[in-house]
PDB file of the backbone (N, CA, C, O) and the ligand in Angstrom, with CONECT records:
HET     ZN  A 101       1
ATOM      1  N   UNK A   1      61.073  16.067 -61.065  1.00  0.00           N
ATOM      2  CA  UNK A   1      59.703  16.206 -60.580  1.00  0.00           C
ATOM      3  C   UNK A   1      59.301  15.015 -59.703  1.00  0.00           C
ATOM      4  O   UNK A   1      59.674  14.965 -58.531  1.00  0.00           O
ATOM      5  N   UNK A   2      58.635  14.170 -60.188  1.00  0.00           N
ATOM      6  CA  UNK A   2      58.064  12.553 -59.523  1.00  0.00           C
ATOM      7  C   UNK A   2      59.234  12.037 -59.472  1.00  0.00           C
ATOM      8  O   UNK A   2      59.529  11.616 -60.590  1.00  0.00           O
ATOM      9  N   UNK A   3      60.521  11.761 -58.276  1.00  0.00           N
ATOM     10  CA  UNK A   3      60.987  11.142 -58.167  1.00  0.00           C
ATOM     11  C   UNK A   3      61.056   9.727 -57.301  1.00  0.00           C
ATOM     12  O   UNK A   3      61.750   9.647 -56.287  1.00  0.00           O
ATOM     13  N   UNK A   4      60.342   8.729 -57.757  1.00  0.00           N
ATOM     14  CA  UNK A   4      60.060   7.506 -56.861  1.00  0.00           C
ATOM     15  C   UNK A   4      61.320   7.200 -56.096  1.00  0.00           C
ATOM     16  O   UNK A   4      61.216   7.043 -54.880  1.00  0.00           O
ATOM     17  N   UNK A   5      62.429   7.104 -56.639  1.00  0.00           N
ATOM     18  CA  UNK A   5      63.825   6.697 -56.305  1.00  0.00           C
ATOM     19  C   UNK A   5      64.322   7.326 -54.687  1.00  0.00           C
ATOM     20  O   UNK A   5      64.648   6.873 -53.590  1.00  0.00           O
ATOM     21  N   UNK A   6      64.082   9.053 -55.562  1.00  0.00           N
ATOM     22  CA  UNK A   6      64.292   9.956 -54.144  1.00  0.00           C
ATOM     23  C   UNK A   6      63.648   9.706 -52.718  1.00  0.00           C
ATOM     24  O   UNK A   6      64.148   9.978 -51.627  1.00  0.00           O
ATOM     25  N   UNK A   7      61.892   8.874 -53.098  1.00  0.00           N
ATOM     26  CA  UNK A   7      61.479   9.122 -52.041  1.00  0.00           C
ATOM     27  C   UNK A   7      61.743   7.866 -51.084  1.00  0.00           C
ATOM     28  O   UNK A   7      61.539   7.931 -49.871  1.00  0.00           O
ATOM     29  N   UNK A   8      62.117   6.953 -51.598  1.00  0.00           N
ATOM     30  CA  UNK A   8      62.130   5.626 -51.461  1.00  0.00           C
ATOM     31  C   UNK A   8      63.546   6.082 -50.303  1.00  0.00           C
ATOM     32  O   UNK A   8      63.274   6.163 -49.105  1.00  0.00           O
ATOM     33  N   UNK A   9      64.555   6.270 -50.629  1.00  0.00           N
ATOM     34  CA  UNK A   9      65.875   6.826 -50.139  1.00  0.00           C
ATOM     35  C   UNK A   9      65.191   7.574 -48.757  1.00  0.00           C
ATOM     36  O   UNK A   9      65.211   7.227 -47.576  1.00  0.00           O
ATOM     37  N   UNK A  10      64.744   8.438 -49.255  1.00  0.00           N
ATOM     38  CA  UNK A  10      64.386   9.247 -48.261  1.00  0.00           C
ATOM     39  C   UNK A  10      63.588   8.531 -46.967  1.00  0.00           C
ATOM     40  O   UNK A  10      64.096   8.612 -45.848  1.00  0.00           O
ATOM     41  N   UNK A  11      62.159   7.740 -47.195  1.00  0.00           N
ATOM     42  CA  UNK A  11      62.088   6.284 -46.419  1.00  0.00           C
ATOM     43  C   UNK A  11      62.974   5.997 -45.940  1.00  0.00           C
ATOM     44  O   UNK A  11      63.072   6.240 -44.737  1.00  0.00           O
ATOM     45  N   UNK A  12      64.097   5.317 -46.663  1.00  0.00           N
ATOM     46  CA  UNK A  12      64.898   4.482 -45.531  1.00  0.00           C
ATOM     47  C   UNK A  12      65.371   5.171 -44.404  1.00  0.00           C
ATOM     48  O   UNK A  12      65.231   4.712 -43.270  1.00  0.00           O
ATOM     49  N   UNK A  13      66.173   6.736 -44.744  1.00  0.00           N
ATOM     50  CA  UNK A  13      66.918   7.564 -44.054  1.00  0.00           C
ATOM     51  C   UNK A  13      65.765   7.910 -42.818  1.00  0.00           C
ATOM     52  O   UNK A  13      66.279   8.263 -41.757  1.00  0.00           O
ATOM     53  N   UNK A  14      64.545   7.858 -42.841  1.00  0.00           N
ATOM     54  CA  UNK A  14      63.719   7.641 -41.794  1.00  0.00           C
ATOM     55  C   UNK A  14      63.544   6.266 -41.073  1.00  0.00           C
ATOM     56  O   UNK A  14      63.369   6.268 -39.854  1.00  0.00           O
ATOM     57  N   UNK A  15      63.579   5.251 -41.678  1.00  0.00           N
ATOM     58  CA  UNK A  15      63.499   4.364 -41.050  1.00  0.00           C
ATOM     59  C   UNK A  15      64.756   3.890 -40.017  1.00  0.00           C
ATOM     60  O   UNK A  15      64.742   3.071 -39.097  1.00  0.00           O
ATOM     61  N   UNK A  16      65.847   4.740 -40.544  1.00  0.00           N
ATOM     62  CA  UNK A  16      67.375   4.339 -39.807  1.00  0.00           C
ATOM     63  C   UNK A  16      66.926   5.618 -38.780  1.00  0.00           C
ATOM     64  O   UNK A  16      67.558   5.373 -37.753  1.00  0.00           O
ATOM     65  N   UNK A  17      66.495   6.306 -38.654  1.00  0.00           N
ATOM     66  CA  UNK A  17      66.314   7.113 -37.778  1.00  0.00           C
ATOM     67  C   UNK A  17      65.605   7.035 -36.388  1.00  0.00           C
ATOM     68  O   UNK A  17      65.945   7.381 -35.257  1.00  0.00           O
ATOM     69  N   UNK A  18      64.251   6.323 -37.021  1.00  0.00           N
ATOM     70  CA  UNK A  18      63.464   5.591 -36.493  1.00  0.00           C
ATOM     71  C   UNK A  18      64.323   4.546 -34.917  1.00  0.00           C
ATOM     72  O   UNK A  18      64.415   4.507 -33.690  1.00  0.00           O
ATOM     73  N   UNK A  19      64.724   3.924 -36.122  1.00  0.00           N
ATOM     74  CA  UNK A  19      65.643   2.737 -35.683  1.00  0.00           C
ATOM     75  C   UNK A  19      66.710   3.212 -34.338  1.00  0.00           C
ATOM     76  O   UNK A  19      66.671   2.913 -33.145  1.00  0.00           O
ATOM     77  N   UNK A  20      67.461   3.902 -34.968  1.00  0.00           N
ATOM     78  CA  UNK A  20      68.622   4.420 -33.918  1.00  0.00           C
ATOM     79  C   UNK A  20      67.755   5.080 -32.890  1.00  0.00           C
ATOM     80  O   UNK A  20      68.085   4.621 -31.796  1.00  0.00           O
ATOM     81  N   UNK A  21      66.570   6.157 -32.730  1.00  0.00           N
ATOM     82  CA  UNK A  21      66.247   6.468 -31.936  1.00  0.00           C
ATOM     83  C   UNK A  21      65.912   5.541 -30.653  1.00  0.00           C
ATOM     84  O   UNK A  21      66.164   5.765 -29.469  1.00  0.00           O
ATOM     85  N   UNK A  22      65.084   4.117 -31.416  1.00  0.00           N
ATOM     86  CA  UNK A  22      63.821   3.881 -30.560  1.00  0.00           C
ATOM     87  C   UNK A  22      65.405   3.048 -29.901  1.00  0.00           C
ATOM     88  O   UNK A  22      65.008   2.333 -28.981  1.00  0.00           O
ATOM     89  N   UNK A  23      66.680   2.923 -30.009  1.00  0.00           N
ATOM     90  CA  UNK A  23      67.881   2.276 -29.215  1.00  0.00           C
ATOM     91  C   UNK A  23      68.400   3.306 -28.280  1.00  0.00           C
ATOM     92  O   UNK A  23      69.220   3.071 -27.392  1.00  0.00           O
ATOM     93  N   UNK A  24      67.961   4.264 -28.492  1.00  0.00           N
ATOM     94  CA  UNK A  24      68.911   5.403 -28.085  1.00  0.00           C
ATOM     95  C   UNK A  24      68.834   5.284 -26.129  1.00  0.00           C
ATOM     96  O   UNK A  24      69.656   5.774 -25.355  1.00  0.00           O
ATOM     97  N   UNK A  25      67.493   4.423 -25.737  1.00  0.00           N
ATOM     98  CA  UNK A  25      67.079   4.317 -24.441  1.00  0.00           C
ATOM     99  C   UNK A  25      68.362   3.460 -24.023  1.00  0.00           C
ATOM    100  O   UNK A  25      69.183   3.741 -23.149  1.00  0.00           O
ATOM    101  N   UNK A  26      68.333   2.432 -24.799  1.00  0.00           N
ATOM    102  CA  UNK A  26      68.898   1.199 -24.367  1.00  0.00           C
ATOM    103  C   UNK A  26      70.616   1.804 -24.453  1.00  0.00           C
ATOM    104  O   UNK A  26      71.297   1.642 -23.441  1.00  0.00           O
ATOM    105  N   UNK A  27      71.074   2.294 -25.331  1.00  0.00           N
ATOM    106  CA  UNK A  27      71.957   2.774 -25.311  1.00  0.00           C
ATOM    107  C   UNK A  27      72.735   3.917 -24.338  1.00  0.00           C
ATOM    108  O   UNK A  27      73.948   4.125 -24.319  1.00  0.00           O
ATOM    109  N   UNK A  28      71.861   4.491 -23.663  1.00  0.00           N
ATOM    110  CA  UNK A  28      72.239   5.142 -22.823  1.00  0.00           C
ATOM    111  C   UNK A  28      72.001   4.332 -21.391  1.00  0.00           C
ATOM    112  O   UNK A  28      72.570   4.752 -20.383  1.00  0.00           O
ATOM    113  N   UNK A  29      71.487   3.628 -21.353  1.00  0.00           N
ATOM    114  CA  UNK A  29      71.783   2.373 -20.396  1.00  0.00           C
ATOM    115  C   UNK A  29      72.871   1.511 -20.241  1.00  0.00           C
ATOM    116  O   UNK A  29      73.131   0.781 -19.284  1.00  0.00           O
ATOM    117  N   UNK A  30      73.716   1.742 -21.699  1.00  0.00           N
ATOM    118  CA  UNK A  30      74.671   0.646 -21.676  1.00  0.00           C
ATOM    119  C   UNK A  30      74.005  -0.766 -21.811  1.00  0.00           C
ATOM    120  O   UNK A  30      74.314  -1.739 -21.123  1.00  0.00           O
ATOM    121  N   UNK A  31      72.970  -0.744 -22.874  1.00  0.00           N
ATOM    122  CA  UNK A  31      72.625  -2.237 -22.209  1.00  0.00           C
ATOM    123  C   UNK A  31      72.874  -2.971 -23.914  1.00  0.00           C
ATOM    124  O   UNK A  31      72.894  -4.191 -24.082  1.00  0.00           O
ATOM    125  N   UNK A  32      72.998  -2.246 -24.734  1.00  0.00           N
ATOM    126  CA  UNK A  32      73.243  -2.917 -25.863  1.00  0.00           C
ATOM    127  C   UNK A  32      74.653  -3.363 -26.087  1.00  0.00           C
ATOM    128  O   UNK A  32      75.554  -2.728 -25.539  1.00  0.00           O
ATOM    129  N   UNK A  33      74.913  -4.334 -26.797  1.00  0.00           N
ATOM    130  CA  UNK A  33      76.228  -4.971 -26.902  1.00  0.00           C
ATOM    131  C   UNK A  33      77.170  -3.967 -28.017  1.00  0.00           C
ATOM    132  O   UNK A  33      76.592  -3.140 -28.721  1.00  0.00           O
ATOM    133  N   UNK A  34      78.114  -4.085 -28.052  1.00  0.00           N
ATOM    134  CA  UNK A  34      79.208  -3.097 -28.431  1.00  0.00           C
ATOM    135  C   UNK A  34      78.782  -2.689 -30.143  1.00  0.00           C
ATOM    136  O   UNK A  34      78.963  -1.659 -30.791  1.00  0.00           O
ATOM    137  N   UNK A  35      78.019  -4.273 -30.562  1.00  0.00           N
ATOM    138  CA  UNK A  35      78.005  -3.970 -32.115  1.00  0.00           C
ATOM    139  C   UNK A  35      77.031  -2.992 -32.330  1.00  0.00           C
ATOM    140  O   UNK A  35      77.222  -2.155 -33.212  1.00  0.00           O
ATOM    141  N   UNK A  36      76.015  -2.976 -31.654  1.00  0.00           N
ATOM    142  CA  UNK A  36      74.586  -2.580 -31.833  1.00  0.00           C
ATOM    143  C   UNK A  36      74.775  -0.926 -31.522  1.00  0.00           C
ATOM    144  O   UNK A  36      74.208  -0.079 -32.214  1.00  0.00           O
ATOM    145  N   UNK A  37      75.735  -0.559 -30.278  1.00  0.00           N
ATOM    146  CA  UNK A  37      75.824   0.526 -29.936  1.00  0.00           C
ATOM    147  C   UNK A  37      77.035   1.431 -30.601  1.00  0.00           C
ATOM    148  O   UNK A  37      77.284   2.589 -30.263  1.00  0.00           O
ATOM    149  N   UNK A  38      77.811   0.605 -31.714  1.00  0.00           N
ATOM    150  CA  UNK A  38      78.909   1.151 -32.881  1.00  0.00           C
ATOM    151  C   UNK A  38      77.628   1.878 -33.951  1.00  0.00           C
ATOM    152  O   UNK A  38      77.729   3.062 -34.271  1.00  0.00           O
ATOM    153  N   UNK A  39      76.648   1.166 -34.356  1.00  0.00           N
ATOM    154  CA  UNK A  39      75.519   1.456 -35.247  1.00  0.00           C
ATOM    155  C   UNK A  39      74.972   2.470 -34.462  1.00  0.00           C
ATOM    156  O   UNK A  39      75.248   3.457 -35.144  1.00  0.00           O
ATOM    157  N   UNK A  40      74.384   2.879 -33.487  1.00  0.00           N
ATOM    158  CA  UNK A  40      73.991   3.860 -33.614  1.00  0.00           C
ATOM    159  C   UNK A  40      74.919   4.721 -33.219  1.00  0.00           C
ATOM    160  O   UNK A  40      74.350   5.791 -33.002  1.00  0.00           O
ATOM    161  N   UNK A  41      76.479   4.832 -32.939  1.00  0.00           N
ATOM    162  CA  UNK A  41      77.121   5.812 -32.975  1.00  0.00           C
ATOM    163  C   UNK A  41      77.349   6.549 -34.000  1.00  0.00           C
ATOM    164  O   UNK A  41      77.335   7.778 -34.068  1.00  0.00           O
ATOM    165  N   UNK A  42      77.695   5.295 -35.311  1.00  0.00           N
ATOM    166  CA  UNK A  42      77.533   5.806 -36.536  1.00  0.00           C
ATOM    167  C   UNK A  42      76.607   6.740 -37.192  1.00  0.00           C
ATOM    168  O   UNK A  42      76.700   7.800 -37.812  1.00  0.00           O
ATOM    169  N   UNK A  43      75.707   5.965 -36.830  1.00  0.00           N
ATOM    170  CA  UNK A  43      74.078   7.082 -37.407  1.00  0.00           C
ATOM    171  C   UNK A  43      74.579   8.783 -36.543  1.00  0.00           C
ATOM    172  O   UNK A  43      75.014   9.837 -37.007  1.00  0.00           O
ATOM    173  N   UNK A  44      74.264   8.363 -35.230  1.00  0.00           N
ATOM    174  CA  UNK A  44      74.840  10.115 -34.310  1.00  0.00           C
ATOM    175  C   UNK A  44      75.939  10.706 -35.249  1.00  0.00           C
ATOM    176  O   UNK A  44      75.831  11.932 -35.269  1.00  0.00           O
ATOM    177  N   UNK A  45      76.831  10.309 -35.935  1.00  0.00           N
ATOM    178  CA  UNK A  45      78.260  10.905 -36.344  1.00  0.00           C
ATOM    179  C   UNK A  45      77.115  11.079 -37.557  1.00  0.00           C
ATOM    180  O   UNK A  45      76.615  12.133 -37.164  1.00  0.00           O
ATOM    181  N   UNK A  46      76.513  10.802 -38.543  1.00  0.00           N
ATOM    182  CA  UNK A  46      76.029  11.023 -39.676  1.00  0.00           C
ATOM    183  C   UNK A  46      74.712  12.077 -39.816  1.00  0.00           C
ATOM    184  O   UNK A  46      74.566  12.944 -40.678  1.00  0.00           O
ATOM    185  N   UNK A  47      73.788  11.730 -38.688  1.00  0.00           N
ATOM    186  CA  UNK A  47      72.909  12.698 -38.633  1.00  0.00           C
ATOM    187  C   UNK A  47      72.684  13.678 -37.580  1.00  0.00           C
ATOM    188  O   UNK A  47      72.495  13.583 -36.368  1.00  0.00           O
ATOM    189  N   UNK A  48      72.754  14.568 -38.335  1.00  0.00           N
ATOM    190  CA  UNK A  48      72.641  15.464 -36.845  1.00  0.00           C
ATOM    191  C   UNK A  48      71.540  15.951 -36.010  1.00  0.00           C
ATOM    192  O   UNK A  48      71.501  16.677 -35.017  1.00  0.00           O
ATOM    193  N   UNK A  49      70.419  15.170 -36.894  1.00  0.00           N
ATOM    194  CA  UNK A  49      69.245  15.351 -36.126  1.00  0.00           C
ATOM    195  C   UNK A  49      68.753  14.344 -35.410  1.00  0.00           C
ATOM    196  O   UNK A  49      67.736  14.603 -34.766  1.00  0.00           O
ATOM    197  N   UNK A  50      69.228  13.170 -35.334  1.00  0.00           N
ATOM    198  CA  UNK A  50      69.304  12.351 -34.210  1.00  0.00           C
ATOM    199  C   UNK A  50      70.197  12.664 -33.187  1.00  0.00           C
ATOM    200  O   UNK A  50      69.844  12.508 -32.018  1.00  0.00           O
ATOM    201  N   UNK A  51      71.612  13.202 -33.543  1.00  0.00           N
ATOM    202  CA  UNK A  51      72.221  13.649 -32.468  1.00  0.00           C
ATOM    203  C   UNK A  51      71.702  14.891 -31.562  1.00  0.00           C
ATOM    204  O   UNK A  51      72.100  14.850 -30.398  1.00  0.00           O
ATOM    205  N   UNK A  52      71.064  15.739 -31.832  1.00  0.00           N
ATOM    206  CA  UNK A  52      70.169  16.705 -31.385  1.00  0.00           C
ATOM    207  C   UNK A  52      69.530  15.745 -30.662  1.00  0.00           C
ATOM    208  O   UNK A  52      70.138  15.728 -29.592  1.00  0.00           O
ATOM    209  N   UNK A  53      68.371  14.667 -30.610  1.00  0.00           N
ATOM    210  CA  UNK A  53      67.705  14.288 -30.046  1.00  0.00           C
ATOM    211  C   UNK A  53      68.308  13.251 -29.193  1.00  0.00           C
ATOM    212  O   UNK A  53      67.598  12.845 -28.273  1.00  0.00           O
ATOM    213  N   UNK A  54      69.606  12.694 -29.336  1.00  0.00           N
ATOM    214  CA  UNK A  54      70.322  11.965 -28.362  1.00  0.00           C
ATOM    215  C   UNK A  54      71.200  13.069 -27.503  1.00  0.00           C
ATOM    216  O   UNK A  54      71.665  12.621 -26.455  1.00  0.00           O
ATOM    217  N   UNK A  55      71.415  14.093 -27.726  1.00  0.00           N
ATOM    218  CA  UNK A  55      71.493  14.824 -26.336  1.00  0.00           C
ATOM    219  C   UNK A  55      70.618  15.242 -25.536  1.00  0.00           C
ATOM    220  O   UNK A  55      70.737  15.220 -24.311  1.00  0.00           O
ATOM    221  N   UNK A  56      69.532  15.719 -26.239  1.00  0.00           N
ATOM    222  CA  UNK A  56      68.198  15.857 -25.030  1.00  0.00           C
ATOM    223  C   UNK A  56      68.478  14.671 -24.349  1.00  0.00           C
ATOM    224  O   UNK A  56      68.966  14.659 -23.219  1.00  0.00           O
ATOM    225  N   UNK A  57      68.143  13.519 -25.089  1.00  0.00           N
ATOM    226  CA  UNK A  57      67.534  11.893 -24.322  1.00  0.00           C
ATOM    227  C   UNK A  57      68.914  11.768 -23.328  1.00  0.00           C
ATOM    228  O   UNK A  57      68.642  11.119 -22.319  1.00  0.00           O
ATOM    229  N   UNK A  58      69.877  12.085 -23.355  1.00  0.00           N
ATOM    230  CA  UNK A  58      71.187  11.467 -22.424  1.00  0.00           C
ATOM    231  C   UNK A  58      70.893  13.029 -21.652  1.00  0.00           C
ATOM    232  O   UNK A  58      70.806  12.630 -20.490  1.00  0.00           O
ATOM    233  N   UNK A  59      70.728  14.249 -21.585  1.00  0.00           N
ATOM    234  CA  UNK A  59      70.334  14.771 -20.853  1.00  0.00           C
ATOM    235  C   UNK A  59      69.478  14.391 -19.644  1.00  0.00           C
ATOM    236  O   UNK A  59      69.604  14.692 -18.457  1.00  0.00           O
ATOM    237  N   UNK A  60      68.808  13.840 -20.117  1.00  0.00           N
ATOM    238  CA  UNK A  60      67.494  13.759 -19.101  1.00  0.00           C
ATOM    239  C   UNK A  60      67.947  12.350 -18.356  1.00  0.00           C
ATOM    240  O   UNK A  60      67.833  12.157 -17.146  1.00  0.00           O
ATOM    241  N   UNK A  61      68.422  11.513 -19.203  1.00  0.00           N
ATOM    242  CA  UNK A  61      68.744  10.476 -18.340  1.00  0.00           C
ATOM    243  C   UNK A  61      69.799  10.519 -17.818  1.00  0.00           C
ATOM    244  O   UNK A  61      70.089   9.430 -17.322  1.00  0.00           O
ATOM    245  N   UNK A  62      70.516  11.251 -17.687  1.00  0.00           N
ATOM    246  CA  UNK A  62      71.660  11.476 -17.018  1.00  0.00           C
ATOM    247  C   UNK A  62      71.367  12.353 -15.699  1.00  0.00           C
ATOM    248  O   UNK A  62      72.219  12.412 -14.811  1.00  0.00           O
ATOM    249  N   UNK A  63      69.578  13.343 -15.548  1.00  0.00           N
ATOM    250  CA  UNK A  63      69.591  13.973 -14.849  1.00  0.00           C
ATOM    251  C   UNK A  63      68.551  13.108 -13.834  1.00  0.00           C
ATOM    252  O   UNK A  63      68.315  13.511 -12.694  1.00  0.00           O
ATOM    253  N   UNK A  64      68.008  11.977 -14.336  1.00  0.00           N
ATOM    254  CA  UNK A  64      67.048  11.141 -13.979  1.00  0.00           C
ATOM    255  C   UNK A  64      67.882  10.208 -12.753  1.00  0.00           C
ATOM    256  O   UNK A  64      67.594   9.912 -11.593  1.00  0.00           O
ATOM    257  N   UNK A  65      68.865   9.965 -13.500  1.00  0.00           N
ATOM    258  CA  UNK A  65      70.052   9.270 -12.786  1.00  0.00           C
ATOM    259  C   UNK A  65      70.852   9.558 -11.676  1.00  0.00           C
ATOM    260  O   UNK A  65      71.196   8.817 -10.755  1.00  0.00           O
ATOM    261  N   UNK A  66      71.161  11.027 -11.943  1.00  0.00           N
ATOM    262  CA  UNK A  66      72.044  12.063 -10.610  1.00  0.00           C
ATOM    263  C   UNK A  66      70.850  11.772  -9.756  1.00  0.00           C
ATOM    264  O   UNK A  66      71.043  11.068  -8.765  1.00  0.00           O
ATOM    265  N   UNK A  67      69.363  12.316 -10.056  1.00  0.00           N
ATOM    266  CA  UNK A  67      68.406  12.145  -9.125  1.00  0.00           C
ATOM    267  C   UNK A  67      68.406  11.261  -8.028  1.00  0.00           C
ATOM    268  O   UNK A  67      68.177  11.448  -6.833  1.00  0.00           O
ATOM    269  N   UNK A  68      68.812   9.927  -8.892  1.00  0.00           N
ATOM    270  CA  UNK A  68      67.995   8.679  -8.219  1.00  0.00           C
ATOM    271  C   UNK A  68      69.768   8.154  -7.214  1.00  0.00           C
ATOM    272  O   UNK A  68      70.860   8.491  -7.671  1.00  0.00           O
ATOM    273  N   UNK A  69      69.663   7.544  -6.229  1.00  0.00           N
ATOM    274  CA  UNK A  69      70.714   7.599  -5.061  1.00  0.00           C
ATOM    275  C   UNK A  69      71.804   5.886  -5.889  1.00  0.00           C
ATOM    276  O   UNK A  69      72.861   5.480  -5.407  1.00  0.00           O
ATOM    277  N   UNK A  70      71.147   5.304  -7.041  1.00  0.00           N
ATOM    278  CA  UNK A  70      72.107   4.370  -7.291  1.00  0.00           C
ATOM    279  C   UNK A  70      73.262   4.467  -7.637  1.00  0.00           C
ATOM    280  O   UNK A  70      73.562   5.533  -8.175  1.00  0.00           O
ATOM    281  N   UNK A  71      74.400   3.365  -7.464  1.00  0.00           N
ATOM    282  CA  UNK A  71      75.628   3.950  -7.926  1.00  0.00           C
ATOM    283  C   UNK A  71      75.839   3.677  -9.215  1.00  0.00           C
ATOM    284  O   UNK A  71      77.024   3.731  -9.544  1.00  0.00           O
ATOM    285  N   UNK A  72      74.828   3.314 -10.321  1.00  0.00           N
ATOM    286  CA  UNK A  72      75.080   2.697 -11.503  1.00  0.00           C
ATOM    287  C   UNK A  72      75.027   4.345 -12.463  1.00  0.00           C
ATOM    288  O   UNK A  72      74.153   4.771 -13.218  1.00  0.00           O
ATOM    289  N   UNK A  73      76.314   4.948 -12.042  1.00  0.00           N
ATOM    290  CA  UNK A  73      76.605   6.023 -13.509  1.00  0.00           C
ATOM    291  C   UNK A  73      77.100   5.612 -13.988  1.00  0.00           C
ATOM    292  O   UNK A  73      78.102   4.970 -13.669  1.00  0.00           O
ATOM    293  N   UNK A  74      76.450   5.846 -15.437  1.00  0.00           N
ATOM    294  CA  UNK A  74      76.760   5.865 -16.536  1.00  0.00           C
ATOM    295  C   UNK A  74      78.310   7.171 -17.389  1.00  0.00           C
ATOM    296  O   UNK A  74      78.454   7.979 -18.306  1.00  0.00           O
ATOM    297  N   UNK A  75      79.017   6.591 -16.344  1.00  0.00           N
ATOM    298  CA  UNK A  75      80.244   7.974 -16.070  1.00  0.00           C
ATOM    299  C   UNK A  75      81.345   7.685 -17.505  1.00  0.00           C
ATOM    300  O   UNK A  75      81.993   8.539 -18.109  1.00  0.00           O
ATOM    301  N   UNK A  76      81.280   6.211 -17.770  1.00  0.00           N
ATOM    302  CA  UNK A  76      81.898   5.741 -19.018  1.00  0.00           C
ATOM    303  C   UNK A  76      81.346   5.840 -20.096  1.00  0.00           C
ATOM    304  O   UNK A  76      82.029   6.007 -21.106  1.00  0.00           O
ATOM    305  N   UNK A  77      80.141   5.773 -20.150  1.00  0.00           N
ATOM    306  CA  UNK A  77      79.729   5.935 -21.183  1.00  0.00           C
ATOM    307  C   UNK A  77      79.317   7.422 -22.081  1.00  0.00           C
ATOM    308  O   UNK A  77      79.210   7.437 -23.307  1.00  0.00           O
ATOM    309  N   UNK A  78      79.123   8.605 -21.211  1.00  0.00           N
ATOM    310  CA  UNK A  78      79.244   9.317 -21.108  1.00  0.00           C
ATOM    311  C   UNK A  78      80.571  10.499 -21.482  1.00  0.00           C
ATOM    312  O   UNK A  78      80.501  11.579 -22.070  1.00  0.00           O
ATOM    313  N   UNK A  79      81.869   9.719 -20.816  1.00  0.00           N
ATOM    314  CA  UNK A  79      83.143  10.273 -21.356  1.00  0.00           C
ATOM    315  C   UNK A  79      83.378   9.795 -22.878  1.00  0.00           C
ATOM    316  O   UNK A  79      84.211  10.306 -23.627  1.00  0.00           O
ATOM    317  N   UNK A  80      82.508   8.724 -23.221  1.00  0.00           N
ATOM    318  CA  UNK A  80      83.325   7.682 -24.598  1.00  0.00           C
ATOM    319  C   UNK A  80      82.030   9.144 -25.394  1.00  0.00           C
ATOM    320  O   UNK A  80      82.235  10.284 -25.810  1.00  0.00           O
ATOM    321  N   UNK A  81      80.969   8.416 -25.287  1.00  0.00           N
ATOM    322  CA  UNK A  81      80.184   9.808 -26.094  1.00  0.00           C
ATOM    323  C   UNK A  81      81.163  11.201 -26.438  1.00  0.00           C
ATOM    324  O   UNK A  81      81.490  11.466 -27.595  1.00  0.00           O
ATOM    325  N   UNK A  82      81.563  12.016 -25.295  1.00  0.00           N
ATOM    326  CA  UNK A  82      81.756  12.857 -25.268  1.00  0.00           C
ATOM    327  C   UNK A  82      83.719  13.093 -26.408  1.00  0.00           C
ATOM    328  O   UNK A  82      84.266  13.924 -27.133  1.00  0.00           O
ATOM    329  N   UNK A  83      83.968  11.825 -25.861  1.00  0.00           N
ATOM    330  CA  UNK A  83      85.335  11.753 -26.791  1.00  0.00           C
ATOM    331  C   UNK A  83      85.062  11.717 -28.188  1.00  0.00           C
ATOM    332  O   UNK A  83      85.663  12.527 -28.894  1.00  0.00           O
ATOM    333  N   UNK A  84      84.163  10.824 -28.776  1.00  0.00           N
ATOM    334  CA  UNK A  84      83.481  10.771 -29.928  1.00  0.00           C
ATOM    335  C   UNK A  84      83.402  11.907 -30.254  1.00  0.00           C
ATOM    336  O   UNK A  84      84.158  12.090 -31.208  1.00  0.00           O
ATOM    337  N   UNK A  85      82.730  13.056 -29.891  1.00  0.00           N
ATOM    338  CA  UNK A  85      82.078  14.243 -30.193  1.00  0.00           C
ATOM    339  C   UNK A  85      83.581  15.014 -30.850  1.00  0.00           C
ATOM    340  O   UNK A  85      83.739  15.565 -31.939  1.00  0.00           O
ATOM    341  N   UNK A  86      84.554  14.799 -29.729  1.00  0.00           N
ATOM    342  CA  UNK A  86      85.793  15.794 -29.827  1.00  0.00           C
ATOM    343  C   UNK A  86      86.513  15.124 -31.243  1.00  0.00           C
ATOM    344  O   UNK A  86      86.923  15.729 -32.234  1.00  0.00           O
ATOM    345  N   UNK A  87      86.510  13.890 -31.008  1.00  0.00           N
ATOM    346  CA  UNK A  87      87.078  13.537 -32.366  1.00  0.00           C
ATOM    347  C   UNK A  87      86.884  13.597 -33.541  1.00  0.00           C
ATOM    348  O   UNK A  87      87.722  13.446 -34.430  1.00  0.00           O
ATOM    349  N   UNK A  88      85.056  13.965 -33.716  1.00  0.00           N
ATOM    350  CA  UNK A  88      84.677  13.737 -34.885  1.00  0.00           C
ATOM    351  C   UNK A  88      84.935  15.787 -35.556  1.00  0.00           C
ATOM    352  O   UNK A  88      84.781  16.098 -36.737  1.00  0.00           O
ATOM    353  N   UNK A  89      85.259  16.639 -34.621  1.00  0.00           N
ATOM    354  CA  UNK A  89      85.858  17.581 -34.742  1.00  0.00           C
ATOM    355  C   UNK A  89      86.911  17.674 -36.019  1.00  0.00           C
ATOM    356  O   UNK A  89      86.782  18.424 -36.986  1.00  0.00           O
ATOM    357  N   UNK A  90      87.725  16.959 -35.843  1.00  0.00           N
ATOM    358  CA  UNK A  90      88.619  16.794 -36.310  1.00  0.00           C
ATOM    359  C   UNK A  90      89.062  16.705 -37.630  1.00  0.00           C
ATOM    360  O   UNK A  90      90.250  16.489 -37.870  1.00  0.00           O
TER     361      UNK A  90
HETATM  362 ZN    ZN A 101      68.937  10.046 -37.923  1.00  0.00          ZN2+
END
């Protein structure tokens, strides 16, 4: 019934959510350092409702990007995502 324990858990699993999201900008920038952007790969491989919302977000910035005439694609980061995806198949 009243489980304090459960909800407390449940908190955190929002707060890591929280967390990985509000990176998810920076991360699709490439601008976070390798450790920071292993953590939220992890979280993507664990939840799938952040990963839902990190494909919209790399959607759009990926279409924000084709838009705009710079040569800074994000073409690596993009294939490593996408390898991730195939592997975690597995
Ligand atoms: Zn999450």
């Amino acid at each position: 019934m009243n489980d304090p324990e459960m909800y407390s858990q449940e908190h955190d699993e929002m707060d890591e959510c929280v967390q990985a999201l509000s990176r998810v900008h920076a991360f699709l920038r490439n601008e976070l350092v390798e450790r920071d952007a292993d953590i939220i790969r992890l979280h993507l491989h664990a939840c799938e409702r952040c990963m839902e919302n990190f494909e919209i977000e790399s959607t759009i910035t990926e279409m924000i990007q084709r838009s705009q005439p710079e040569p800074s694609a994000p073409a690596t980061l993009a294939a490593r995502v996408r390898a991730m995806r195939i592997s975690s198949r597995h």
